[in-house]
Rosetta silent file (secondary structure, phi, psi, omega in degrees, C-alpha in Angstrom):
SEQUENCE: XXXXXXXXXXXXXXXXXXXXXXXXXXXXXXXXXXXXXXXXXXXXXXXXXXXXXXXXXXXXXXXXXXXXXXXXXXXXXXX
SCORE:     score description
SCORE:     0.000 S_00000001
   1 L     0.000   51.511  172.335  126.804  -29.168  128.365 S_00000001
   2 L   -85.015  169.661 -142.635  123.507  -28.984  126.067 S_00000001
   3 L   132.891  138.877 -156.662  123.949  -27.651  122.598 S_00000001
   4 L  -108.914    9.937 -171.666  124.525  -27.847  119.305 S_00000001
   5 L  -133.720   51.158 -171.449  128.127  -26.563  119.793 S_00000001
   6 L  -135.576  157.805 -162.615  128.886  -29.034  122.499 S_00000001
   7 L  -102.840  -24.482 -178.886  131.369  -32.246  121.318 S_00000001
   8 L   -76.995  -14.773 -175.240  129.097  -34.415  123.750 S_00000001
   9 L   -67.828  -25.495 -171.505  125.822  -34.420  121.671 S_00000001
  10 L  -130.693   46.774  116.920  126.912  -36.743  119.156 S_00000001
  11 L   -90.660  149.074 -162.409  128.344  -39.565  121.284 S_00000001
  12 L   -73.035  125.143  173.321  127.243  -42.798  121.410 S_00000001
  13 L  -110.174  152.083  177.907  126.092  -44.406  124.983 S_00000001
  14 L  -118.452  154.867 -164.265  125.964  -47.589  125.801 S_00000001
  15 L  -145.049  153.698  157.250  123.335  -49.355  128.469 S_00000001
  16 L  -113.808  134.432  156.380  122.647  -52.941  129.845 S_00000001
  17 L   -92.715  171.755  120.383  118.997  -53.547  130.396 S_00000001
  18 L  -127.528  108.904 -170.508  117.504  -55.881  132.187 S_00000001
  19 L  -132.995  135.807  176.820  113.578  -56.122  130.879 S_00000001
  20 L   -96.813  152.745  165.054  111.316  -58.635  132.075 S_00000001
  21 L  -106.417    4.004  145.580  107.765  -59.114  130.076 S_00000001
  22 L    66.560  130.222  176.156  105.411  -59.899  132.396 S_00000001
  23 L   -85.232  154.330 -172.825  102.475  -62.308  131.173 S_00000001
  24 L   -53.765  169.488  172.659   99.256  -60.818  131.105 S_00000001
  25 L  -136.375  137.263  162.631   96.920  -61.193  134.295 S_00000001
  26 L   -39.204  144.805  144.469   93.179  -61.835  134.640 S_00000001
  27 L  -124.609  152.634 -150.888   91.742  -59.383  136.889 S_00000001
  28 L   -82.797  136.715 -161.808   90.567  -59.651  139.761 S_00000001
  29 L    75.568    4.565 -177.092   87.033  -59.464  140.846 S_00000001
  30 L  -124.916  143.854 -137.532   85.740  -59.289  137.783 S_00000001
  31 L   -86.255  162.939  154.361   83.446  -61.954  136.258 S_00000001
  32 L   -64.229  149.422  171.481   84.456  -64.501  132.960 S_00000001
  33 L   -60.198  160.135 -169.637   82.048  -63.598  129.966 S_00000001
  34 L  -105.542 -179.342 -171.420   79.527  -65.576  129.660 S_00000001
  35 L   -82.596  159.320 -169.650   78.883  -68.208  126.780 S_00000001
  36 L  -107.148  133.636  177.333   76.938  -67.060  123.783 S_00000001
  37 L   -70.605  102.140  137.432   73.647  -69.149  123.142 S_00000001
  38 L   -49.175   -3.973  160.119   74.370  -70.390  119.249 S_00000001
  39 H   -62.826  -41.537 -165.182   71.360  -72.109  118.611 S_00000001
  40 H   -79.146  -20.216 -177.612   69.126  -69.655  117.824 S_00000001
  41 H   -62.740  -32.070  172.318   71.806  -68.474  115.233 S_00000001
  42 H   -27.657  -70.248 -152.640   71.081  -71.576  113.275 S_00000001
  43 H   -70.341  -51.869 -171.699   67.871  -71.048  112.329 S_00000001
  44 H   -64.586  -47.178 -168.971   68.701  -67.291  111.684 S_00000001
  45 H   -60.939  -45.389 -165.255   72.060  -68.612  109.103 S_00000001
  46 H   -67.447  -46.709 -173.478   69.354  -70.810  107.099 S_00000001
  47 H   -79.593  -31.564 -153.181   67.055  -68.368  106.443 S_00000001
  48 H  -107.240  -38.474  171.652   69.895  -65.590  105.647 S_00000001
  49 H   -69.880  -21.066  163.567   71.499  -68.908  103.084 S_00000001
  50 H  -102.390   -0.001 -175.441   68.149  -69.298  101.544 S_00000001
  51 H   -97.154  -47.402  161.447   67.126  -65.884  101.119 S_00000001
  52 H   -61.975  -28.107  166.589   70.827  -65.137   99.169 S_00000001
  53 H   -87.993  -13.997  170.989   70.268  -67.759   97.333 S_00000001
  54 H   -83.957  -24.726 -161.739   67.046  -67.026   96.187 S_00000001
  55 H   -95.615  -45.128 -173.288   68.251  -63.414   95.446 S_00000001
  56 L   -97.936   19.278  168.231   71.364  -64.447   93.488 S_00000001
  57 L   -97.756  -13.215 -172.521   69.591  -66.896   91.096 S_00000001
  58 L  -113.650   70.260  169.765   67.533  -64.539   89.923 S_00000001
  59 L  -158.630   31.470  166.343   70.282  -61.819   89.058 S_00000001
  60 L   -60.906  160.738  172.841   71.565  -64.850   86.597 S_00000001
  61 L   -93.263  156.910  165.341   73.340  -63.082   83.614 S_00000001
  62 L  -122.810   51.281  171.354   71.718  -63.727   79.939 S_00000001
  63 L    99.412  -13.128 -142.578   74.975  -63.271   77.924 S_00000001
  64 L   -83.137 -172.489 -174.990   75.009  -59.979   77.689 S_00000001
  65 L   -80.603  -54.874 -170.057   78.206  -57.698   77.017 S_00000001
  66 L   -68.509   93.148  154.136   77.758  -55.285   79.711 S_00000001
  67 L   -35.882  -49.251  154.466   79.455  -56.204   83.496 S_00000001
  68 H     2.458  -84.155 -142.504   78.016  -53.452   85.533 S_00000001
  69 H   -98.941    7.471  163.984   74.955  -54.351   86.007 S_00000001
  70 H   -93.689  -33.050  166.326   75.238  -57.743   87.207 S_00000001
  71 H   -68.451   -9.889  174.395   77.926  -57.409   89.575 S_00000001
  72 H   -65.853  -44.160 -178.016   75.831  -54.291   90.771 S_00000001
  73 H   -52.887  -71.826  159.029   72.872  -56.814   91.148 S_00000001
  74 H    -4.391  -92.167  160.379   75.446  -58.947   93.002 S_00000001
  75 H   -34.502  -57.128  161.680   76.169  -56.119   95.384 S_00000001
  76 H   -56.715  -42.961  155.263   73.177  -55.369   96.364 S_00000001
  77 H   -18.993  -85.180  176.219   72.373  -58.923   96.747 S_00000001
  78 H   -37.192  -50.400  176.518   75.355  -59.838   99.302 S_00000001
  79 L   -50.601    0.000    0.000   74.308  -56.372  101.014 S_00000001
């Protein structure tokens, strides 16, 4: 009885579920990731913290009126 001139299309049904979630699972056979060597990043953060800092002192403002171009300086900076 499909249709759009059938009295059954636009009753309501009612259902019981019963849904389980399952927790995720590892899978099998395949290896854990390995650990990431952070040392060398050190060295690399220090250099990338003094080189931004050397870059945004000298894009100091000197009073002026105009915003532009020092947050542009900024930007390019950060970048």
């Amino acid at each position: 009885m499909c249709g759009a001139d059938c009295w059954t299309d636009h009753r309501l049904i009612v259902s019981k579920l019963k849904l389980r979630i399952l927790p995720m699972r590892r899978p099998q056979g395949q290896k854990t990731a390995k650990r990431l060597n952070v040392s060398k990043m050190k060295k690399i953060a220090e250099d990338f913290s003094s080189n931004l800092e050397r870059k945004l002192t000298d894009t100091v403002d000197d009073g002026g009126t105009r915003i532009e171009k020092p947050w542009s300086a900024f930007r390019n900076a950060v970048y």
